[in-house]
C-alpha positions in Angstrom: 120.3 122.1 92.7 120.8 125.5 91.8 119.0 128.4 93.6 118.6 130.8 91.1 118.9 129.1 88.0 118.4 130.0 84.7 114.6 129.1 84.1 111.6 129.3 85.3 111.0 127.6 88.5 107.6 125.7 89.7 108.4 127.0 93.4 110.3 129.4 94.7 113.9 129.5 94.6 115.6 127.8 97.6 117.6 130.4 99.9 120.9 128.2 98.8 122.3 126.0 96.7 121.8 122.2 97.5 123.8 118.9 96.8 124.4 116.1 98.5 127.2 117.4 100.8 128.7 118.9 104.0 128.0 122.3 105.6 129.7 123.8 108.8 130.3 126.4 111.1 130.5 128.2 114.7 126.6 127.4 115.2 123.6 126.5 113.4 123.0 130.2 112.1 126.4 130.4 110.6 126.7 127.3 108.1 128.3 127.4 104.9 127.5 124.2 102.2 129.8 123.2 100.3 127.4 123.7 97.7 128.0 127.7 98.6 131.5 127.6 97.4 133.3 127.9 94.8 136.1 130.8 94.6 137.3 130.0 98.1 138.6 126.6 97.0 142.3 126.8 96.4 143.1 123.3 95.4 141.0 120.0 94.8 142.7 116.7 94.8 140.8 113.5 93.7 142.3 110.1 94.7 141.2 106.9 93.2 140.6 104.1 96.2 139.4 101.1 94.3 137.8 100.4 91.0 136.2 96.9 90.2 132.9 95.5 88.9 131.8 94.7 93.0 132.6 98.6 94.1 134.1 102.3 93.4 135.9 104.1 95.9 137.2 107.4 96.1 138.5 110.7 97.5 137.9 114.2 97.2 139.9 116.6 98.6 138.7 120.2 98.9 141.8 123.1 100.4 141.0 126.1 101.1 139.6 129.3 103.4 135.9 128.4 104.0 134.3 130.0 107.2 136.7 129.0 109.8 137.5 125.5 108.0 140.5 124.8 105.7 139.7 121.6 104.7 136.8 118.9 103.2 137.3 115.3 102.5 135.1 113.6 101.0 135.4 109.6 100.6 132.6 107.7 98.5 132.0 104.3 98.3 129.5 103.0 96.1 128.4 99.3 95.6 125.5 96.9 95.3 124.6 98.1 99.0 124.4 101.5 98.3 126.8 105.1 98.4 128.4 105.6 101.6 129.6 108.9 102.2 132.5 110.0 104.7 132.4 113.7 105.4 135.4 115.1 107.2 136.6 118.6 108.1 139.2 120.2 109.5 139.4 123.5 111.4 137.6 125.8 113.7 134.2 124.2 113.4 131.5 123.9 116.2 128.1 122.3 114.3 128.9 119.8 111.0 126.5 119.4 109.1 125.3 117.1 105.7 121.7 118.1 103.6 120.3 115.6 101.0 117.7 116.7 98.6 114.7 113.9 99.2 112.2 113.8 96.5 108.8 115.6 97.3 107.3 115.9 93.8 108.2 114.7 89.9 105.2 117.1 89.4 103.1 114.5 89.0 103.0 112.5 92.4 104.7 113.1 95.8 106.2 110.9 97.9 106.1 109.7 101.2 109.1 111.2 103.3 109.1 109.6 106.9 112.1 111.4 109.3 113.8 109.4 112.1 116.5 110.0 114.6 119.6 108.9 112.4 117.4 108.3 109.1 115.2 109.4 106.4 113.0 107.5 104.2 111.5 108.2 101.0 109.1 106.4 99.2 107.9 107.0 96.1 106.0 105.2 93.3 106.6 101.5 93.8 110.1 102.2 95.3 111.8 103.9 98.4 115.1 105.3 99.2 116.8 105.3 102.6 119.3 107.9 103.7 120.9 106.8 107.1 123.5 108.1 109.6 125.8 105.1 110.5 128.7 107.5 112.7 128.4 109.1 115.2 125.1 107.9 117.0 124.9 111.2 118.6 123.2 112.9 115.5 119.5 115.0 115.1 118.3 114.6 111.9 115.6 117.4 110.9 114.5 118.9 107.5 114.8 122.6 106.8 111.7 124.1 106.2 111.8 125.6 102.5 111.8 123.2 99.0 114.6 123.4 96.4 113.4 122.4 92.9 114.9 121.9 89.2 113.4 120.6 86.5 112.8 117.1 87.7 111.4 117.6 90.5 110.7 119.6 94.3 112.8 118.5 96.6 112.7 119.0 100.9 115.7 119.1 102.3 117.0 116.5 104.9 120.0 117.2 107.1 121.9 115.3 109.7 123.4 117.3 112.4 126.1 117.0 115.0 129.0 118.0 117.2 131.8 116.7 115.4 133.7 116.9 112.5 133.5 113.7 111.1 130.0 112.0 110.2 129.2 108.8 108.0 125.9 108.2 106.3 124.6 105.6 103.5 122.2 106.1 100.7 120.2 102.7 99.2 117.3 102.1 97.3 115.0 99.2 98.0 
């Protein structure tokens, strides 16, 4: 979701740009999303784990000089249970860091958005979507206090926290 994008927004625009995706740095007032960057990336690799009918796999690889961290890897594994997200960084990092849009508004009607130690839920319409922290167990979940929107909808923003630089977390609908 882009911060400032070209048209006219229903709310106003979010301090940052926001994807599903890692952030870190030296404390909570000094995170950088990967959803910030874009010139500081050196090199991408992407690495194909599995490919069938039952499940994708895959790797993403992200090298370069991004507020004391040289390194994201992202692993994805989607299947009839859901996406399940590895993030992983490598350098000088102190708080890491993972924000997922959850759906407020289509414009018509909101959802539900219920918050948990190691999950979020969502439910809207007829249908919900759960967003949960399976590694480390050590993790605060907490959701930042402005709204991100594009033209589908208004979004708040749910983020996992920890003390690590590895964290694991699943997406499915229900």
């Amino acid at each position: 979701i882009v911060s400032k994008p070209a048209y006219i927004l229903s709310t106003e625009p979010s301090p940052r740009n926001v994807s599903i995706g890692p952030g870190w740095g030296k404390d909570e007032k000094d995170i950088q999303f990967i959803s910030q960057i874009s010139d500081e990336i050196e090199d991408i690799k992407f690495k194909s784990l599995k490919e069938g009918f039952d499940e994708v796999r895959f790797e993403i690889d992200y090298k370069g000089n991004f507020n004391r961290c040289n390194e994201i890897i992202e692993i994805y594994k989607l299947n009839k249970e859901g996406l399940e997200i590895d993030d992983i960084a490598k350098g000088e990092i102190k708080v890491f860091k993972v924000q997922i849009p959850l759906l407020e508004t289509d414009g018509e009607t909101y959802s539900k958005i219920e918050i948990g130690r190691n999950f979020f839920v969502v439910k809207y319409k007829n249908h919900k979507y759960i967003v949960k922290c399976i590694e480390p167990e050590n993790v605060s979940a907490s959701i930042e206090k402005f709204s991100a929107s594009n033209r589908n909808g208004v979004y708040k923003i749910g983020c996992f926290t920890i003390k690590n630089k590895h964290i694991k977390y699943k997406i499915n609908m229900e």
